[in-house]
DRENTOR-677578 format. One record per residue (C-alpha): residue number from 1; x, y, z. Coordinates in steps of 0.5 Angstrom, whole numbers, plus 500, padded with zeros to 3 digits. Layout:
REM residues N
+------+-----+-----+-----+
| lopa |   x |   y |   z |
+------+-----+-----+-----+
|  NUM |   X |   Y |   Z |
...
+------+-----+-----+-----+
***
This chain:
REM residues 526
+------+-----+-----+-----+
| lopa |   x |   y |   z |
+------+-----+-----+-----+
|    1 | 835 | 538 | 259 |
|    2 | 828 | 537 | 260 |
|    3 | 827 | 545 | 260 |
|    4 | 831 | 546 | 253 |
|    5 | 826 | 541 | 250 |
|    6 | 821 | 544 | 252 |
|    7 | 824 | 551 | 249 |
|    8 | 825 | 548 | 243 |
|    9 | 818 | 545 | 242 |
|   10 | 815 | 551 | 244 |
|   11 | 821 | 554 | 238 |
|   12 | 818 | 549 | 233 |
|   13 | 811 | 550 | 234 |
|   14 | 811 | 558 | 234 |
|   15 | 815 | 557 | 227 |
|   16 | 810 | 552 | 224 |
|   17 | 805 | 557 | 226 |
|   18 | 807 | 562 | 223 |
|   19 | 809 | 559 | 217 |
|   20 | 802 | 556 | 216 |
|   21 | 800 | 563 | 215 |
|   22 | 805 | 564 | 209 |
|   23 | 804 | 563 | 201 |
|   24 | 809 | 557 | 202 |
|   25 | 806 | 553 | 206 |
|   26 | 800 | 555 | 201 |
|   27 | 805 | 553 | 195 |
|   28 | 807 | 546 | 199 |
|   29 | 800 | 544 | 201 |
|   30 | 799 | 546 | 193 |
|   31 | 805 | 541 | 191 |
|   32 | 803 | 535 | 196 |
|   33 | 796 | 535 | 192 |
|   34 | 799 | 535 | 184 |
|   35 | 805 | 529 | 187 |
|   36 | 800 | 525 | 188 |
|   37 | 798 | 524 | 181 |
|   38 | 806 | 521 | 180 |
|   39 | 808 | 514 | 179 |
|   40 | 813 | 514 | 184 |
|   41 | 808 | 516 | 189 |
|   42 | 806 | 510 | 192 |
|   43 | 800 | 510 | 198 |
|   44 | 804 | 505 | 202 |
|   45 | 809 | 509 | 203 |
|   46 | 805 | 515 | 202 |
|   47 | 809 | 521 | 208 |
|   48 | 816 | 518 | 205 |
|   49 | 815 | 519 | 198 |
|   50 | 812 | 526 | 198 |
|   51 | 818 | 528 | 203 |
|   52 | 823 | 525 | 197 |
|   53 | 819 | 529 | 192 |
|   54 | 820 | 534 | 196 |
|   55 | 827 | 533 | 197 |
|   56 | 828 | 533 | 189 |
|   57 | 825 | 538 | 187 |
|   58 | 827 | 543 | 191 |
|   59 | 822 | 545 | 196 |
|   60 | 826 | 542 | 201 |
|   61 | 831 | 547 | 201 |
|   62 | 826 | 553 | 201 |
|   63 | 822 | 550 | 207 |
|   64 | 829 | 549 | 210 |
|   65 | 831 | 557 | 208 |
|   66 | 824 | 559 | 210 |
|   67 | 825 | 556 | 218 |
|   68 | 833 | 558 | 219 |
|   69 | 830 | 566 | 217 |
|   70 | 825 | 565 | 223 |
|   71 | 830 | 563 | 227 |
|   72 | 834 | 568 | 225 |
|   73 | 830 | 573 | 228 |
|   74 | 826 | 569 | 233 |
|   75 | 827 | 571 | 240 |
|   76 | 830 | 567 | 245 |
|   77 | 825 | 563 | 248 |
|   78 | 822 | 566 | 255 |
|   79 | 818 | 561 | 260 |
|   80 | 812 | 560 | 259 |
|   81 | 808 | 564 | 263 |
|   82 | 812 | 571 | 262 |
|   83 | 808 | 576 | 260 |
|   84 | 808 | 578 | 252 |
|   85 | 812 | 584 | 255 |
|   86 | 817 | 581 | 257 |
|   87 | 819 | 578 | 250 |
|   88 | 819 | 585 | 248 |
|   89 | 824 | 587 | 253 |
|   90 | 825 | 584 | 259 |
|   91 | 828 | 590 | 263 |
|   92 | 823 | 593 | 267 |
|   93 | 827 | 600 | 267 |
|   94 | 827 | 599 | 260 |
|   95 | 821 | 599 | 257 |
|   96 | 819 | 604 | 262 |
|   97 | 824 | 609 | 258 |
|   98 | 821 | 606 | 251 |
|   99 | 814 | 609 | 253 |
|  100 | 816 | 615 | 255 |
|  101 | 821 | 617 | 249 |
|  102 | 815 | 616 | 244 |
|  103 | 810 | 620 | 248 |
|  104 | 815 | 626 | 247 |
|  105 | 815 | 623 | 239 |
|  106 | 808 | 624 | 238 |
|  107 | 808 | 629 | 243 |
|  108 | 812 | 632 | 237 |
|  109 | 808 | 629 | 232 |
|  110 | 801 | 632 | 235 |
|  111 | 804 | 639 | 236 |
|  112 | 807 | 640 | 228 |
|  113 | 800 | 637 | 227 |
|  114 | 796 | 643 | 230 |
|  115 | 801 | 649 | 229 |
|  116 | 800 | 647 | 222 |
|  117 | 793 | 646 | 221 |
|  118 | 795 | 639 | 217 |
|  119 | 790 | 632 | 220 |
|  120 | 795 | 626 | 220 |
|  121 | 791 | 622 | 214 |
|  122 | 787 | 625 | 208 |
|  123 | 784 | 621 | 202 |
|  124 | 788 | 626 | 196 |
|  125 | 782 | 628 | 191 |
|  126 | 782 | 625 | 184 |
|  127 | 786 | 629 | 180 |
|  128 | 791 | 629 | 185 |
|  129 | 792 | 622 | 184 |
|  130 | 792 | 623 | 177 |
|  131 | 798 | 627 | 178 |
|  132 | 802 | 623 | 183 |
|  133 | 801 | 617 | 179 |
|  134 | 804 | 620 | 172 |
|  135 | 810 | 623 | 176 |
|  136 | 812 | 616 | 181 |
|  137 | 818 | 615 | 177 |
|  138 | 820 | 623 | 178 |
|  139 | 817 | 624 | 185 |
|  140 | 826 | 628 | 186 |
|  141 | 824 | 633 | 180 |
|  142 | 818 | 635 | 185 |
|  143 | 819 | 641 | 190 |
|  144 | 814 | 642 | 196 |
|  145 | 815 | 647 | 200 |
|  146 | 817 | 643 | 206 |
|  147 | 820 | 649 | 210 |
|  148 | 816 | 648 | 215 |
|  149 | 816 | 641 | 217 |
|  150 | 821 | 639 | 222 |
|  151 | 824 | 632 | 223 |
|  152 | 821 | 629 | 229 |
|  153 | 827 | 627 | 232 |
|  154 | 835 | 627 | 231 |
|  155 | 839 | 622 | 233 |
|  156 | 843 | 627 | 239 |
|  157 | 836 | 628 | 241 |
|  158 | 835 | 619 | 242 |
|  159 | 843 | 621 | 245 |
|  160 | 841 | 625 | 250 |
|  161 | 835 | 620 | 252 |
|  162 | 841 | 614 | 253 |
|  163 | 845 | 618 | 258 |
|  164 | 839 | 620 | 262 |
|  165 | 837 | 612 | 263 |
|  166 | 839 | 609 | 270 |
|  167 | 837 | 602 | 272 |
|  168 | 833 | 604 | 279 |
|  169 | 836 | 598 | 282 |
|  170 | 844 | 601 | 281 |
|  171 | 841 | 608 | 284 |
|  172 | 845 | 607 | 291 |
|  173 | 851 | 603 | 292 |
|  174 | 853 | 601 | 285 |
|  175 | 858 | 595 | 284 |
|  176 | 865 | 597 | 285 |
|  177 | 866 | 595 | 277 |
|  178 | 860 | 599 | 274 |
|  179 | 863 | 605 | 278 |
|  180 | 868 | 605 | 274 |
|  181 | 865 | 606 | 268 |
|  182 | 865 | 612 | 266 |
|  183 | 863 | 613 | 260 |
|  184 | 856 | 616 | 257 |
|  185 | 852 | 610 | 258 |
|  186 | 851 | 609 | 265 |
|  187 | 847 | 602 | 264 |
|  188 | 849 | 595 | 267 |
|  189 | 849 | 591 | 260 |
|  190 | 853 | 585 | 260 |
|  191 | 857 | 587 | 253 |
|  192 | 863 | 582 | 250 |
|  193 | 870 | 584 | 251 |
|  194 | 876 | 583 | 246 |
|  195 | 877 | 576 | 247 |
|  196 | 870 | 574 | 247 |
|  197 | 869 | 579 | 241 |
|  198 | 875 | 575 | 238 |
|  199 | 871 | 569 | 238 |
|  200 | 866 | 571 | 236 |
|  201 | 868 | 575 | 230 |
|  202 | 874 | 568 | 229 |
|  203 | 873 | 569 | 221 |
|  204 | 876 | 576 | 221 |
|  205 | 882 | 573 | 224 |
|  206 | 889 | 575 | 220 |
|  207 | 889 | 568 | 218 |
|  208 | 882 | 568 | 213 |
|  209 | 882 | 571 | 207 |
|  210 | 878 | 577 | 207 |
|  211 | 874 | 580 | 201 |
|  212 | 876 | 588 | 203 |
|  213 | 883 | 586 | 204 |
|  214 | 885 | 580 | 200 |
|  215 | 882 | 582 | 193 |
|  216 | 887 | 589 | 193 |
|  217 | 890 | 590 | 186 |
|  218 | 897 | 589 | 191 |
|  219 | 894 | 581 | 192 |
|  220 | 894 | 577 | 186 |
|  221 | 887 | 574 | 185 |
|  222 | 888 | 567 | 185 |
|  223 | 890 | 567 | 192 |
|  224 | 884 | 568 | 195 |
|  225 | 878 | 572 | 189 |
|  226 | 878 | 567 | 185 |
|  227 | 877 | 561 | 189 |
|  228 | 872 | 566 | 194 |
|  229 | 868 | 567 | 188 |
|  230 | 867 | 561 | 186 |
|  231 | 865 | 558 | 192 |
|  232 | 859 | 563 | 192 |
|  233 | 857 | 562 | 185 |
|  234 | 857 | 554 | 189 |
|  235 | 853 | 557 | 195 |
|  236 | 849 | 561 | 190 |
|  237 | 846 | 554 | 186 |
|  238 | 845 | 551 | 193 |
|  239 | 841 | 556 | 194 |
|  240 | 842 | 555 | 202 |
|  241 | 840 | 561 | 206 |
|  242 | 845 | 558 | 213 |
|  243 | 851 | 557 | 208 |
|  244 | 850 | 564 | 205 |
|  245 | 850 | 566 | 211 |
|  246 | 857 | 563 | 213 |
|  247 | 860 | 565 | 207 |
|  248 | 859 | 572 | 207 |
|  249 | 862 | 572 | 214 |
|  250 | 869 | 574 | 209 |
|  251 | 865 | 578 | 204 |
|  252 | 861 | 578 | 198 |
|  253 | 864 | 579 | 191 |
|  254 | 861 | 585 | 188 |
|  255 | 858 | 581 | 183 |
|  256 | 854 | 576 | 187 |
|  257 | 851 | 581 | 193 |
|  258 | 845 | 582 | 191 |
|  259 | 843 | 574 | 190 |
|  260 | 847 | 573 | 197 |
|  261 | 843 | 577 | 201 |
|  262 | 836 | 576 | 198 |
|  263 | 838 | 568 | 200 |
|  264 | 840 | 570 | 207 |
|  265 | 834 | 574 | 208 |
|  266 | 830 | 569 | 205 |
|  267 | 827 | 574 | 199 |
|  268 | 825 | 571 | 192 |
|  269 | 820 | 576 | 187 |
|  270 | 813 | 572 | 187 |
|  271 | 808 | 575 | 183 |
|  272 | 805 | 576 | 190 |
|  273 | 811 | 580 | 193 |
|  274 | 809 | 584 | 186 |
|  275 | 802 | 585 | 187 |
|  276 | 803 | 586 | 194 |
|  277 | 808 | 593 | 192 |
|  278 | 803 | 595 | 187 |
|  279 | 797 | 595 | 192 |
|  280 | 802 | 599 | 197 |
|  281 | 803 | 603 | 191 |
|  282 | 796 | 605 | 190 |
|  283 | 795 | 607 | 198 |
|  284 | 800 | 612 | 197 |
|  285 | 796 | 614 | 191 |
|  286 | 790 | 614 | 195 |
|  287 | 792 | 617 | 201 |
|  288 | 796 | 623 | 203 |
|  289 | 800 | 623 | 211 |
|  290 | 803 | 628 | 215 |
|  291 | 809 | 623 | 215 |
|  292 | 810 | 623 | 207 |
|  293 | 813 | 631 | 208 |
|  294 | 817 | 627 | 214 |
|  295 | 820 | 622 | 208 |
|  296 | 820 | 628 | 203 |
|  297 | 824 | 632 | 209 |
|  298 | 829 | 628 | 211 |
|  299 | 830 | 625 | 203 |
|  300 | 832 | 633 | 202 |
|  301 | 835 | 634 | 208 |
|  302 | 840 | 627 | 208 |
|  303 | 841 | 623 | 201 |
|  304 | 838 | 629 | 196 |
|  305 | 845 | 632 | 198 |
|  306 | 850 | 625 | 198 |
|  307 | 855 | 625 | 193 |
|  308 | 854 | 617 | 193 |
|  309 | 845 | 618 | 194 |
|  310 | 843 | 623 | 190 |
|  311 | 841 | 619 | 184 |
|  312 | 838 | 615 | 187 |
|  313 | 832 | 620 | 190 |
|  314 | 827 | 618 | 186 |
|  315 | 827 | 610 | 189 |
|  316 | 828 | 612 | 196 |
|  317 | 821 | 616 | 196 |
|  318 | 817 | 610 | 193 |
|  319 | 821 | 606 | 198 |
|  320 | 819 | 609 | 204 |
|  321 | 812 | 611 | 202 |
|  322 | 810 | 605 | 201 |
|  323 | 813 | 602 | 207 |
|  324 | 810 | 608 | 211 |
|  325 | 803 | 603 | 209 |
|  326 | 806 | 597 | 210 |
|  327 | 802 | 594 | 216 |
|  328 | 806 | 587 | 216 |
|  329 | 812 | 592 | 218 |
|  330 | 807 | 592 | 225 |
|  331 | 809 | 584 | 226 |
|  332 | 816 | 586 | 229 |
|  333 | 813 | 589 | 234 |
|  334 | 813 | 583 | 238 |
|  335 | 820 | 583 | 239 |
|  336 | 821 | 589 | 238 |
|  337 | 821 | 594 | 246 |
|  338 | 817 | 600 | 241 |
|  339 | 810 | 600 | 241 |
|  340 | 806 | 601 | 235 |
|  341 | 802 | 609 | 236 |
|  342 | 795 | 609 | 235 |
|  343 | 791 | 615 | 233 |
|  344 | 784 | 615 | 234 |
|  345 | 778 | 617 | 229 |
|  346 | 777 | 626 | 232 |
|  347 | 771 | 625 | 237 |
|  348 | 773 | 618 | 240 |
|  349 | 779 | 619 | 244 |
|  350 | 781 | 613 | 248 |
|  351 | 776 | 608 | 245 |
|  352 | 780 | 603 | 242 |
|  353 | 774 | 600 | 237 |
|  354 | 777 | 608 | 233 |
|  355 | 783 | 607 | 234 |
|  356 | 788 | 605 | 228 |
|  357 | 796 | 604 | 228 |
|  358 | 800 | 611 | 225 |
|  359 | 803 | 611 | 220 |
|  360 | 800 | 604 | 219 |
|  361 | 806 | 601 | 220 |
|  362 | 808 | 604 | 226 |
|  363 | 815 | 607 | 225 |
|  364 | 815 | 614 | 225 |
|  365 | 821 | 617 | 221 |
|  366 | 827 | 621 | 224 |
|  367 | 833 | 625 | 222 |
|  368 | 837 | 621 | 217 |
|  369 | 832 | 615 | 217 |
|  370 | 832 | 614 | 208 |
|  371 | 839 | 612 | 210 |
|  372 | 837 | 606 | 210 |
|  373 | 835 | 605 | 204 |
|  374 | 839 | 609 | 200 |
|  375 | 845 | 604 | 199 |
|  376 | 841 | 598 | 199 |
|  377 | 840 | 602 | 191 |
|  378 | 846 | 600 | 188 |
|  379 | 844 | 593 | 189 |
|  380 | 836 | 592 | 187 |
|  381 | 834 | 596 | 181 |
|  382 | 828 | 593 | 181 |
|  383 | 823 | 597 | 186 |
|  384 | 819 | 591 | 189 |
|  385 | 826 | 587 | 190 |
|  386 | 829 | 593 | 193 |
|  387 | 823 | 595 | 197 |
|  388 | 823 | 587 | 200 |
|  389 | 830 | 588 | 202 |
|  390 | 830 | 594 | 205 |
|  391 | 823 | 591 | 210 |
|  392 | 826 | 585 | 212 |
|  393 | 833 | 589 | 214 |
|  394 | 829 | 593 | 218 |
|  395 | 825 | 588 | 222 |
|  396 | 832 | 584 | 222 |
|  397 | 836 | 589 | 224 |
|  398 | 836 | 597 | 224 |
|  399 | 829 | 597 | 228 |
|  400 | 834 | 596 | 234 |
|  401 | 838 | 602 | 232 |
|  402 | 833 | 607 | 234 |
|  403 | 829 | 603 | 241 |
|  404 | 831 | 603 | 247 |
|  405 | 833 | 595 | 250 |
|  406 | 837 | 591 | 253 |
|  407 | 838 | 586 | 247 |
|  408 | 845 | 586 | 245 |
|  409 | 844 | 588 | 238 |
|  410 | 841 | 594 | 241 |
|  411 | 843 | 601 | 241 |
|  412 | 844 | 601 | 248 |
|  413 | 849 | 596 | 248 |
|  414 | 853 | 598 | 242 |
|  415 | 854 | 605 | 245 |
|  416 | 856 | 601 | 252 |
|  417 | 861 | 597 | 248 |
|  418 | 864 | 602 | 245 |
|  419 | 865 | 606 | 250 |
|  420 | 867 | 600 | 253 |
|  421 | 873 | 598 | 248 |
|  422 | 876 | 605 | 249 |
|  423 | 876 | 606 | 256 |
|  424 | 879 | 599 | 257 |
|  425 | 883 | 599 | 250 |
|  426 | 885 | 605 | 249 |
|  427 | 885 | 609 | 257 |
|  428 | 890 | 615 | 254 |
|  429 | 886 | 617 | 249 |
|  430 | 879 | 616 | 253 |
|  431 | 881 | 620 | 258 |
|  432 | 883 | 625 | 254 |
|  433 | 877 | 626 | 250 |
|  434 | 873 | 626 | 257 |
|  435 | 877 | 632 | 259 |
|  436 | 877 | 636 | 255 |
|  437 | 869 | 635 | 254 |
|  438 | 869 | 632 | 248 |
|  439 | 866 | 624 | 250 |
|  440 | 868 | 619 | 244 |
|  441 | 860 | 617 | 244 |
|  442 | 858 | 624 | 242 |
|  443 | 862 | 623 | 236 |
|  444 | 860 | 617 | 235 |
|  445 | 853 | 616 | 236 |
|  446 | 851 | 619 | 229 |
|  447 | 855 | 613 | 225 |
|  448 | 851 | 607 | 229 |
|  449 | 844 | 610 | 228 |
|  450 | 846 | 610 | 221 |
|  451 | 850 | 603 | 221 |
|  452 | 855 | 608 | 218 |
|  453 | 851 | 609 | 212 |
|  454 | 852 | 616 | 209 |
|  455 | 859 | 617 | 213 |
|  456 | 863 | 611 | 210 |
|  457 | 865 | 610 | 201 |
|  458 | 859 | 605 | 199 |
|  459 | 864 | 599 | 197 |
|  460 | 866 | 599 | 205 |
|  461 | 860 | 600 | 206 |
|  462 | 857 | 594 | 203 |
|  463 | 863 | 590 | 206 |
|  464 | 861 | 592 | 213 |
|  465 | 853 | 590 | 211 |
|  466 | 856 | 583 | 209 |
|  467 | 859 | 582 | 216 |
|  468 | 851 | 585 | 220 |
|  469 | 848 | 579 | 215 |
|  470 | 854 | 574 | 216 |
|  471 | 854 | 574 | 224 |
|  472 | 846 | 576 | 224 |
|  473 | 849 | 581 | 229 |
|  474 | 850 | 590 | 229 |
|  475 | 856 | 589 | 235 |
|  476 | 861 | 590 | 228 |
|  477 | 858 | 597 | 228 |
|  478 | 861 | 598 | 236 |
|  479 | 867 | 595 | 234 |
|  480 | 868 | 599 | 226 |
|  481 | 867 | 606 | 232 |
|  482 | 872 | 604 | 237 |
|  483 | 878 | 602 | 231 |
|  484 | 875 | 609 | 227 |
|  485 | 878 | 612 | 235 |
|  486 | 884 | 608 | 235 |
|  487 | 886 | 609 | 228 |
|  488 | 885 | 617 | 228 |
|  489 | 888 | 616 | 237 |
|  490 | 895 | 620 | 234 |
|  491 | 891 | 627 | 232 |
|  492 | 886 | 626 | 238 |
|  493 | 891 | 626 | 243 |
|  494 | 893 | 632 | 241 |
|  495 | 886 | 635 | 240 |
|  496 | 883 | 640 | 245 |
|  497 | 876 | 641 | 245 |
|  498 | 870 | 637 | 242 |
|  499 | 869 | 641 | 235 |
|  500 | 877 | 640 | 234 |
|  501 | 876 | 632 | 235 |
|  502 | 870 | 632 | 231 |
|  503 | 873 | 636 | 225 |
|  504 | 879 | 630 | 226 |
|  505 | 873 | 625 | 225 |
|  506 | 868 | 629 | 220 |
|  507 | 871 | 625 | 214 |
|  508 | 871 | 616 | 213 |
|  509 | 870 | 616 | 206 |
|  510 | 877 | 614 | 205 |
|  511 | 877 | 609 | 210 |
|  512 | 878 | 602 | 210 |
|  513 | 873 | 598 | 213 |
|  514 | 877 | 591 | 213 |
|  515 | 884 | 593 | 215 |
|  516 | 881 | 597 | 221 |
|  517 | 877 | 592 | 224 |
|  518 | 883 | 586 | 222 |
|  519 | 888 | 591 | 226 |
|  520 | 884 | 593 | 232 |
|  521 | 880 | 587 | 234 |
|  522 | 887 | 582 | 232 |
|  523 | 893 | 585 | 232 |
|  524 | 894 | 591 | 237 |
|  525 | 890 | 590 | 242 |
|  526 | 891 | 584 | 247 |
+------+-----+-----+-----+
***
């Protein structure tokens, strides 16, 4: 009892910090000064006044969405005296792994640097400028030569790096139970199994209307659309984050998404949020980096060539290159495993006085990392909105889809989790595909990373997002892989080698993300 007080006063005080470093703390502050001017403000009873005034006016539900966003993505509390390491990533082993994957990544940042003659930051001349300026609303008409370039890395390289993690303490005399696991992932993570997953997931039971299921031409929209959307239109002029959350667990009308996830995630466009991507703007204008041709490069490669994306071209550039320079990005790292590279001014290697954070917001781009931003796009025209909703869904949740943790939303969870589900649920199948050389976590992997983004038709793919948002939790996407393998399990079984089973997995965008889930989770396993 007494150590969960003190969890929660420890909670409290860092979320009141954090918050006094906000513009709505300034904004509160500014509305508490100008309350003391009203009539009903009275001095004796001074502290109870300005909290109705508060309450009436709105900026209590503001404070109250602003605390809940914090939780969401606060950490759980560790005991006071563990390093601040450990709140990264508590394993050991883990953060070991971590460290030795980003060497490699800037090893392969610094080699292409030094092959092609190009320094990692330069200031652009004034006539570039000028041009870039003129052209950023066209920047997918511009060709570069980026034939030289190569992504940094590719998802099956990060695989690879999974396969090969070992806890040092499971090396001699494994756990019977662990032994038999014999997937790809040889890791001993505590993952949830069906009936825990069913608890869990409680609203995507058969029983709950489901927008993906419910709202098809065969359901007359009365019995479940109609009501759904005028509850959100309600949630929406409540305008409560916690509220939004739960809602979204049975999916969002399309017409309603955008403003849901903007409450969930705590977004509303400030004239400060605007001036804050005009001045990321003008650091891209300013200043060319070696990883904007990693951003032209995978753009090309990945949305420029999606049937979906590909209009969209002109968005995910400003995007990306804006938030290559985000330095606010750099806060996550605090409950992040991945630590931020620093570059050091030429001469002065290892003084940290010349270092500096690259890119400024410390992620390097991969293979397929614009595919993050892309289906954003059909939601969020306007470019300083879409950009503020991309930032906080990567500090919320992609960030963990490309570090190496033990969290339960992290990659290496998930892959355990869904190797787990088949071998248990589905032994016939797994052990098929494991003969013949063909691993499910092979085919799979690329469908996580991305959180099935650029593999499933926009519309379920909004759908499955709804439900990361709703649950504030990646495992749906473990899940979504195992359910694609039980639905596909007849033309696997008869399949006799990896490309086979690939070519019957290569195409998901006739998939129906609600049903499968629905049937997977509750109606055929038990």
């Amino acid at each position: 009892m007494l150590q969960e007080e003190s969890d929660l006063s420890l909670i409290i005080a860092q979320i009141v910090q954090k918050l006094k470093g906000s513009n709505l703390y300034a904004q509160l502050e500014r509305q508490a000064w100008a309350s003391l001017q009203r009539p009903e403000i009275k001095l004796q009873s001074l502290k109870e006044d300005i909290k109705e005034f508060f309450k009436i006016s709105g900026w209590e539900k503001k404070l109250q969405n602003a605390v809940y966003s914090e939780l969401s993505v606060f950490p759980l509390p560790s005991h006071p005296a563990a390093p601040p390491e450990h709140l990264k990533e508590p394993l050991v082993y883990m953060r070991k792994a971590q460290g030795s994957w980003e060497k490699r990544i800037l090893k392969s940042l610094n080699s292409m640097c030094t092959e092609l003659s190009i320094p990692l930051a330069r200031k652009r001349p004034v006539g570039e400028q000028k041009e870039l300026l003129n052209k950023w609303n066209e920047m997918g008409t511009d060709e570069p030569d980026l034939s030289l370039f190569r992504p940094v890395y590719a998802p099956k390289d990060f695989l690879e790096v999974l396969i090969n993690l070992r806890n040092p303490n499971y090396e001699n005399g494994d756990s019977l139970s662990f032994r038999t696991h014999l997937g790809l992932i040889q890791v001993p993570l505590k993952v949830k199994d069906i009936p825990e997953l069913k608890e869990f997931f409680v609203e995507l039971g058969l029983t709950t209307g489901q927008l993906g299921i419910d709202d098809s031409t065969q359901v007359p929209p009365e019995l479940f659309e109609n009501e759904h959307v005028r509850i959100g239109q309600k949630v929406l002029a409540e305008q409560d984050s916690a509220a939004a959350q739960q809602y979204i667990r049975q999916g969002s009308p399309t017409a309603l998404r955008a403003e849901l996830w903007a409450l969930i995630l705590n977004i509303s466009s400030q004239p400060e949020d605007i001036l804050y991507y005009e001045q990321l703007k003008t650091n891209v204008i300013q200043h060319d980096l070696l990883v904007d041709s990693l951003i032209y490069k995978d753009v090309k490669l990945t949305a420029s060539n999606d049937d979906y994306y590909f209009v969209f071209e002109d968005y995910l550039y400003q995007v990306l290159l804006c938030f290559s320079r985000d330095t606010s990005v750099l806060g996550h790292f605090a409950y992040n495993s991945a630590s931020p590279p620093k570059s050091y001014i030429r001469g002065k290697l290892g003084l940290e006085e010349y270092a500096v954070f690259y890119p400024p917001n410390g992620v390097i781009p991969f293979h397929g990392f614009s595919m993050y931003v892309a289906p954003l796009c059909f939601l969020y025209h306007e470019p300083s909105k879409l950009y503020q909703i991309f930032r906080e869904m990567y500090v919320r949740f992609f960030f963990r889809l490309h570090s190496i943790s033990s969290h339960p939303s992290g990659i290496v969870s998930l892959c355990l989790l869904f190797e787990t589900l088949l071998q248990t649920y589905l032994p016939q199948l797994f052990y098929h595909l494991r003969e013949i050389g063909a691993q499910p976590l092979r085919i799979s992997f690329k469908w996580m990373v991305r959180a099935f983004s650029g593999y499933l038709a926009t519309d379920q793919l909004l759908l499955l997002w709804d439900r990361i948002l709703g649950y504030n939790s990646l495992e749906i996407l473990a899940v979504l892989a195992a359910a694609v393998f039980a639905f596909r399990a007849v033309n696997l079984m008869e399949v006799t080698s990896l490309a086979a089973a690939e070519a019957v997995l290569a195409d998901l965008s006739t998939l129906k993300v609600m049903p499968l889930l629905q049937i997977f989770l509750f109606a055929t396993v038990t």
